[in-house]
VOLUMKE-531749 format. One line per field, with one value per residue (C-alpha): residue number from 1; x, y, z. Coordinates in Angstrom, 3 decimals, m for minus. Example, Ala and Ser with C-alpha at 12.3 -4.5 7.8 and 13.67 -1.06 7.14 Angstrom:
seq	(1,2)
x	(12.300,13.670)
y	(m4.500,m1.060)
z	(7.800,7.140)
***
This chain:
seq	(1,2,3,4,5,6,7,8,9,10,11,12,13,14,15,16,17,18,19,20,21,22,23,24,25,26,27,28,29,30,31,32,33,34,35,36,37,38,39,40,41,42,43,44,45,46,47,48,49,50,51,52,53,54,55,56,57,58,59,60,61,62,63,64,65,66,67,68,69,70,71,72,73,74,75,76,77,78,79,80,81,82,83,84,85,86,87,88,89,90,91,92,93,94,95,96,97,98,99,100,101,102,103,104,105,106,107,108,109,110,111,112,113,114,115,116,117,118,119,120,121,122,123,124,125,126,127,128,129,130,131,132,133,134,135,136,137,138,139,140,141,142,143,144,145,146,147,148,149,150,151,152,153,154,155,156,157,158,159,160,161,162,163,164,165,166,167,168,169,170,171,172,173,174,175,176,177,178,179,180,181,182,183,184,185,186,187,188,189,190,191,192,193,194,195,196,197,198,199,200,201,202,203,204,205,206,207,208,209,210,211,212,213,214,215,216,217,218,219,220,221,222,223,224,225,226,227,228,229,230,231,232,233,234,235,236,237,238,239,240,241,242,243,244,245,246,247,248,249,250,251,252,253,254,255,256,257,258,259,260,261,262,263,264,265,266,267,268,269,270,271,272,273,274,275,276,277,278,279,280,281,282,283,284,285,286,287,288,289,290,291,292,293,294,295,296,297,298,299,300,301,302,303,304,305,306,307,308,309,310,311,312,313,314,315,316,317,318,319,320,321,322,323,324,325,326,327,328,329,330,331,332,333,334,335,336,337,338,339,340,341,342,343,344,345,346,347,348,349,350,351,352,353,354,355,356,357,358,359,360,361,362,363,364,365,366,367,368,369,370,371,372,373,374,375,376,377,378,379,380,381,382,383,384,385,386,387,388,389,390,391,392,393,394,395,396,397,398,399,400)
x	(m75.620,m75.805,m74.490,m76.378,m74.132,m73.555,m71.974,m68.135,m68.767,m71.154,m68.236,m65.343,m63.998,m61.754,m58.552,m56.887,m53.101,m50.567,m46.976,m44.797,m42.510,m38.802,m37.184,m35.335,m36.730,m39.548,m37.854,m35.927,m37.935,m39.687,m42.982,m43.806,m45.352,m46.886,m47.146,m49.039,m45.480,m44.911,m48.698,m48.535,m45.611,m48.195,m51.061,m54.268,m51.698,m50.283,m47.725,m45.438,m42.726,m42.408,m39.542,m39.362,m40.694,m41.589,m40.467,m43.116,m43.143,m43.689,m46.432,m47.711,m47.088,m47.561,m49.896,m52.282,m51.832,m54.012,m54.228,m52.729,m55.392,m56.635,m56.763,m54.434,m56.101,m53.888,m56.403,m54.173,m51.330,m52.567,m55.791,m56.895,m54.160,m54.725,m52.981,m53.828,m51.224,m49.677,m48.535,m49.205,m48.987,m49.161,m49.160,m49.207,m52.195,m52.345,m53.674,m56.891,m57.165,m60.027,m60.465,m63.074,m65.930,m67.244,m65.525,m64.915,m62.353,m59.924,m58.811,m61.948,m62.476,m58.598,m59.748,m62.790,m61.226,m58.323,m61.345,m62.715,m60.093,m61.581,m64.832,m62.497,m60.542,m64.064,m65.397,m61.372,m62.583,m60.074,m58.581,m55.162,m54.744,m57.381,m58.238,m61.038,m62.456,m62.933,m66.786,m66.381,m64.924,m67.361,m69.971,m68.443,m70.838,m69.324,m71.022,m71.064,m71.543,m71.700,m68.325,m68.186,m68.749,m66.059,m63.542,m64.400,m64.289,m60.893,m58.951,m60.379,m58.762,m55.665,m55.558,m56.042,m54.133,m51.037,m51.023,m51.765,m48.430,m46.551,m47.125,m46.928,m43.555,m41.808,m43.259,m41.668,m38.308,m38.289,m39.037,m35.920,m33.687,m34.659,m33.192,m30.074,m29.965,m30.323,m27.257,m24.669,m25.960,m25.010,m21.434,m20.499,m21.512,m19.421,m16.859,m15.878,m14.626,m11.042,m10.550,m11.850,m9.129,m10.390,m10.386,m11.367,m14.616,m13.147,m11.204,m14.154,m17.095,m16.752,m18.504,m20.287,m22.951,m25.100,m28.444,m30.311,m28.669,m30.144,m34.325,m35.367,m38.967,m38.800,m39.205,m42.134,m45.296,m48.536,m48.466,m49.070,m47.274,m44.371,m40.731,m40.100,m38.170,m36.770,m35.700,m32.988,m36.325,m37.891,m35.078,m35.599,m35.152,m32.525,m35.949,m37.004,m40.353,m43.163,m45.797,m46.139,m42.911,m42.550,m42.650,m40.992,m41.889,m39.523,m38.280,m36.620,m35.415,m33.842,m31.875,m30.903,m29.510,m26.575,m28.909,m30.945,m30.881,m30.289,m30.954,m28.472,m27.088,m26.994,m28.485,m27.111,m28.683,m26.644,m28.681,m30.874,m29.987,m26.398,m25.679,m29.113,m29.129,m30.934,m30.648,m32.665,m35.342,m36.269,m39.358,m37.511,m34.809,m34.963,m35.997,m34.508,m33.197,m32.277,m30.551,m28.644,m25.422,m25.531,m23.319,m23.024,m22.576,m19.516,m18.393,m16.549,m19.146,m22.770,m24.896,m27.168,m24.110,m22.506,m26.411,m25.437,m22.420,m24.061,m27.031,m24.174,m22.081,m19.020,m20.446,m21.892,m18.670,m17.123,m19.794,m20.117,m16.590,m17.218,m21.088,m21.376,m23.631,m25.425,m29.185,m29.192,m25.777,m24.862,m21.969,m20.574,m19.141,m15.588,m15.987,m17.998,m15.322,m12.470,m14.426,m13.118,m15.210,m14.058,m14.468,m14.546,m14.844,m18.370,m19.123,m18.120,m20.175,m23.164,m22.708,m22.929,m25.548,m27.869,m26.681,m27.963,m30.888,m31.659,m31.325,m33.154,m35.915,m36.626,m35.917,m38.876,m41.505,m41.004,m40.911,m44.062,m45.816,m44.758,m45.915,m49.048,m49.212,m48.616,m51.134,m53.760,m52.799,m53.514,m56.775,m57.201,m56.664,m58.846,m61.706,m61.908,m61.387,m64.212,m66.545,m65.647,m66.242,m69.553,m70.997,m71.019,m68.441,m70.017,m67.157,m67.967,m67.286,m69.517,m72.300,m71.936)
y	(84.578,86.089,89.088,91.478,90.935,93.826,94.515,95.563,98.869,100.156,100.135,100.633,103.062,101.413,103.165,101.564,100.908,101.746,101.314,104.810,103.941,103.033,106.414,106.560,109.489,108.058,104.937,104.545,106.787,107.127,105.591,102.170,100.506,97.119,94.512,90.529,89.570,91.939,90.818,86.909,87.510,88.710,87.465,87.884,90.208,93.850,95.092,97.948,97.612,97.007,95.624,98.901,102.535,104.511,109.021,111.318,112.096,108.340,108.230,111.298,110.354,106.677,105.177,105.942,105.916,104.777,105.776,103.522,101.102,100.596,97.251,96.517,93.125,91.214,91.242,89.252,86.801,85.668,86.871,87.191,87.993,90.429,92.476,95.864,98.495,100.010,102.942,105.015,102.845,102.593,99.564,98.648,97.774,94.084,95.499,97.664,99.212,99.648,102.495,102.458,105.109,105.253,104.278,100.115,97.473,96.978,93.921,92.143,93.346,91.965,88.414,88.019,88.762,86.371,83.370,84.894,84.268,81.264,83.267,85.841,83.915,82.233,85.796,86.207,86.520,86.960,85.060,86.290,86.493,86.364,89.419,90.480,93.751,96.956,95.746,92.285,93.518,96.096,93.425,90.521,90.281,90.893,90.307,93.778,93.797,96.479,98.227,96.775,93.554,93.822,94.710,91.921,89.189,91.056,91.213,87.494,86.202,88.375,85.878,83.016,83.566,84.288,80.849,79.260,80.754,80.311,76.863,76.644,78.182,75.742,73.080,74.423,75.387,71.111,70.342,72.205,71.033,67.143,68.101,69.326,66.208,63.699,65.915,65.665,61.804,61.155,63.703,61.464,58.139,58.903,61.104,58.927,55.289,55.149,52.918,55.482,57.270,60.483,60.873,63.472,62.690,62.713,59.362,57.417,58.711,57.596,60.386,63.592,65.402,67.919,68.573,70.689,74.240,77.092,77.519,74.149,75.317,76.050,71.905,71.625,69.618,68.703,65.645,63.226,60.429,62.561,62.020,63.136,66.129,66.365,69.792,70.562,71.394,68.714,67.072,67.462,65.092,62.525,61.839,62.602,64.540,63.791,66.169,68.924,67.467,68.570,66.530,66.974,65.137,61.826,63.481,66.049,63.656,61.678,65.113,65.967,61.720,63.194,64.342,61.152,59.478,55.741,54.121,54.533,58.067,60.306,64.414,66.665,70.230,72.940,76.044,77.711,74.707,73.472,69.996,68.615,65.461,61.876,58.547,58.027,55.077,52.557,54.560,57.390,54.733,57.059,60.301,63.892,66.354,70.278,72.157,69.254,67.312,63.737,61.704,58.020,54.718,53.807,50.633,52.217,53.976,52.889,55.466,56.187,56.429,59.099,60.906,60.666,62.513,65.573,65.448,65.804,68.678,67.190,68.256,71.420,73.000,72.329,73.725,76.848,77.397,77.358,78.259,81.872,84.044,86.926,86.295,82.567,80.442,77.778,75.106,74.264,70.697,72.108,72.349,69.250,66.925,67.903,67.389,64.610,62.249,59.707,56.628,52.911,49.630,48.995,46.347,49.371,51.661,49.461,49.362,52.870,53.178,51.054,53.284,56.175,54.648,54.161,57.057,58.702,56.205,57.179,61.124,60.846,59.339,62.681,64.996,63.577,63.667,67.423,68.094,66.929,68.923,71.962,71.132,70.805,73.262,75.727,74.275,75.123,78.298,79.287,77.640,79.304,82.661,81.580,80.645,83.994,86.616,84.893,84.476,80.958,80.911,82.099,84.240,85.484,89.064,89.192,87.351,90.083)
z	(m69.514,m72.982,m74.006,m77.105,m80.344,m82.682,m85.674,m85.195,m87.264,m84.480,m81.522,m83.534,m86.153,m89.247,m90.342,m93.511,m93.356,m96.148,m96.773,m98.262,m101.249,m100.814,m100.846,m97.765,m95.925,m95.396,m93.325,m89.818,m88.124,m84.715,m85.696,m84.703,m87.861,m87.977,m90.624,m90.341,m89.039,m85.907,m85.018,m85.553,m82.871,m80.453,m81.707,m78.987,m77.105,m77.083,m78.972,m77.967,m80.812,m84.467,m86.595,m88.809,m88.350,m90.385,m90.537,m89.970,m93.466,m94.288,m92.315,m93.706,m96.911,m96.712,m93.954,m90.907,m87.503,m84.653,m80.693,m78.051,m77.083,m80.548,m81.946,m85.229,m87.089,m89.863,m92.946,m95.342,m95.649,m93.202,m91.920,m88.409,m85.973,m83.416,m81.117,m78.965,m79.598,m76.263,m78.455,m81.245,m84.403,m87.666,m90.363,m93.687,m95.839,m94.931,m91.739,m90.083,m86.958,m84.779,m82.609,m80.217,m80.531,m77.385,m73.551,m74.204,m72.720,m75.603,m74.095,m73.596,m77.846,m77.956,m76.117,m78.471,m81.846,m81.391,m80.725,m83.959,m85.908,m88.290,m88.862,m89.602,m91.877,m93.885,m94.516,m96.455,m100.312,m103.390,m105.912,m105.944,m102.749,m99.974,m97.802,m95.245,m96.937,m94.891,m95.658,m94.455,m91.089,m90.612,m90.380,m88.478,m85.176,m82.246,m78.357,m76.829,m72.695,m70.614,m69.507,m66.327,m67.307,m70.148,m67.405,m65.200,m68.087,m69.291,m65.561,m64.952,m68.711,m67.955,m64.696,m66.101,m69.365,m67.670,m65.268,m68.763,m70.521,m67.912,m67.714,m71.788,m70.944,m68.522,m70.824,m73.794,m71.851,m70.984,m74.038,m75.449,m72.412,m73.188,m77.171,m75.331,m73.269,m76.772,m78.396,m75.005,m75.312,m78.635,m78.235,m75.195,m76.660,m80.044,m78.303,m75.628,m77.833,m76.614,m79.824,m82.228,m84.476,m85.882,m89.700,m92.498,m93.623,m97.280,m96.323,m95.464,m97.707,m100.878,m102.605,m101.323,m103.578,m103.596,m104.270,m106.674,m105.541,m108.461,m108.581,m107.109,m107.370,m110.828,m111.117,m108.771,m109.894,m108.615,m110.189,m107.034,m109.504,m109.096,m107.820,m103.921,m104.311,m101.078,m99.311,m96.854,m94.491,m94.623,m92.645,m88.693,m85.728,m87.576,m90.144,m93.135,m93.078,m95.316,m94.228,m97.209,m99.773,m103.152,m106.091,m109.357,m112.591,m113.452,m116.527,m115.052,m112.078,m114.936,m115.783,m112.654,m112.309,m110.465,m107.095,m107.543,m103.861,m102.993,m99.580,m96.935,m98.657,m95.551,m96.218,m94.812,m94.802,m96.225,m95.826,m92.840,m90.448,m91.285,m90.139,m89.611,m90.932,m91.772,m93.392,m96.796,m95.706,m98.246,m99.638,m100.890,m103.394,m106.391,m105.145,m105.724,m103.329,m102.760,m100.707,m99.158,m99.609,m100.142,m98.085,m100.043,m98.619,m97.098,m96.241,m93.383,m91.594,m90.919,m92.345,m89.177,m87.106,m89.714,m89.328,m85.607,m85.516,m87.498,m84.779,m82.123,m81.017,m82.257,m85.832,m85.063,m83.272,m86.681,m88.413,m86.617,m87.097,m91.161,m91.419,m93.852,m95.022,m93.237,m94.579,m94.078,m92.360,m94.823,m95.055,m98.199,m99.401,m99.241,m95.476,m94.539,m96.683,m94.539,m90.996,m88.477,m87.292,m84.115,m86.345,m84.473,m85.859,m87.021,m84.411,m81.883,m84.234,m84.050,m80.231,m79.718,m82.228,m80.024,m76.808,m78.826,m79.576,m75.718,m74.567,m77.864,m77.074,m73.207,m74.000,m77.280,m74.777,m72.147,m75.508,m76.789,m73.375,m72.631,m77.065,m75.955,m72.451,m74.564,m76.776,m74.820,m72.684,m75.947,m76.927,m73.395,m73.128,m76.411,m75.245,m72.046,m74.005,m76.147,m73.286,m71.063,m73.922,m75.199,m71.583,m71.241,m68.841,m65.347,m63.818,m60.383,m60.456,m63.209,m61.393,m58.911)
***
């Protein structure tokens, strides 16, 4: 079945967003007002709420306002999201709305604008930033069926999209129990050496830096000869992550010799995700670091099991109990020196290391499996979006 395709400007009317200045009566009001943010938190859905408002005289002043049952589409940083306001809103100039102009299914417009979203983003043009022009939007083709057959393809993705998150839901709700499960293993396995004595990690380390602390981007390069210039995020799962590091140029690595890493140093993360923490591997001997303290080598404590007890609850109780800072929680090397740690022998250390590693191992293969169940379950759903609004898809009830 195909369905006639039209330009977007013929079914719906576009209203240009704007944000008021800073003076305070126009803000904290009653009027929902939506930025790229509140929609990539809905994106392809509705949106009832926004996380500020604006005053009537903001909006007056300021911005536009659409009808419920409009559509509100991000049109930079990023472009593309979607969402189908359930209330009068307004939004700020990295959005448009679309308001129908004659009797239309917002949702089925909702379902086909969130597959649209690369052609949306390819039709982006700028050079300091890119944005989707009033123009470009206008134009962007659009398959336009008959009412009743927008309503049928809308209750019947409404259906299906709803089994589809639910089940992306329990996946994602294991996924997050199975990371609880690898922390109470590695708390019990460290917690529970009867011939551990607990120490002050300032009596086994034998010294604790920190990384580059004030503007750490003002050293980034794009010279792929570059040092690694490692970041407190790119540390996650007990590894250090590769995917999208910084560099910074080996001159200014040589100046900053003090946060210069060595294999076997332990990172801890200091700001945004206190206590994370990995082992330096081999590859990075020689690379540079922010936004993390650097744990050296200690001949009384194996490095990976020090990363162990940071990735365990027997850290982070100590850490919540010292974290600061309202905008972003951060730990501080004045804290983390004077944590205990249940140390053991190393043979015991070792030991418990390759418990740990057991556990870790069996846990990882049920992650990855669910990752990819969620995955696919994604792709999933966007295809069968794709096929239902474009026709391809025969659904029954619009057979009939």
């Amino acid at each position: 079945m195909s369905f006639p395709v039209v330009p977007l400007r013929r079914l719906f009317r576009i209203v240009n967003g704007g944000t008021p200045n800073g003076d305070e009566r126009n803000w904290g009001g009653s009027v929902e007002w939506a930025t790229p943010v509140d929609l990539a938190k809905r994106n392809g859905r509705t949106i009832k709420n926004t996380d500020r408002r604006l005053t009537k005289v903001g909006l007056e002043t300021g911005s536009r306002r659409v009808p419920p049952h409009s559509l509100i589409v991000s049109t930079r940083a990023p472009i593309g999201y979607v969402a189908e306001n359930t209330s009068p809103m307004a939004f700020n100039q990295g959005c448009r709305g679309l308001v129908p102009k004659a009797a239309a299914d917002t949702r089925y417009f909702r379902y086909q604008l969130s597959a649209l979203t690369e052609q949306l983003q390819m039709a982006g043009q700028g050079s300091t930033f890119v944005e989707l022009s009033t123009d470009g939007l206008a134009e962007t083709e659009i398959c336009s069926p008959l009412l009743e057959t927008q309503r049928a393809i809308a209750d019947y993705l409404d259906t299906e999209t709803a089994r589809i998150d639910a089940l992306i839901t329990k996946k994602r709700h294991l996924i997050k129990l199975l990371e609880e499960r690898r922390w109470a293993a590695r708390s019990h396995a460290i917690g529970c050496v009867p011939s551990a004595r607990s120490v002050r990690l300032r009596h086994v380390i034998s010294r604790i830096g920190v990384g580059v602390v004030v503007n750490p981007s003002s050293y980034f390069t794009n010279d792929s000869t570059g040092v690694p210039f490692v970041h407190g995020s790119d540390i996650a799962d007990g590894v250090v992550r590769t995917k999208g590091r910084k560099r910074i140029s080996r001159a200014d690595s040589d100046i900053l010799w003090r946060s210069q890493l060595e294999p076997g140093d332990v990172l801890v993360v200091r700001a945004g995700y206190p206590g994370r923490a990995a082992v330096v591997p081999d590859h990075l001997a020689g690379a540079n670091c922010a936004s993390v303290l650097i744990l050296k080598r200690s001949e009384a404590v194996l490095p990976d099991y020090l990363a162990a007890f940071f990735n365990s609850s027997l850290s982070r109780q100590q850490i919540e109990a010292c974290q600061y800072g309202a905008a972003q929680e951060q730990v501080n090397v004045g804290h983390v020196v004077d944590f205990t740690i249940p140390l053991p022998p190393l043979s015991e250390q070792k030991q418990i290391l390759a418990r740990i590693g057991e556990v870790d191992s069996r846990i990882t293969k049920v992650e990855e499996k669910s990752i990819r169940q969620v995955d696919l379950l994604i792709e999933h759903r966007q295809a069968l979006i794709t096929a239902a609004v474009t026709g391809d898809l025969e659904i029954p009830a619009v057979a009939a």
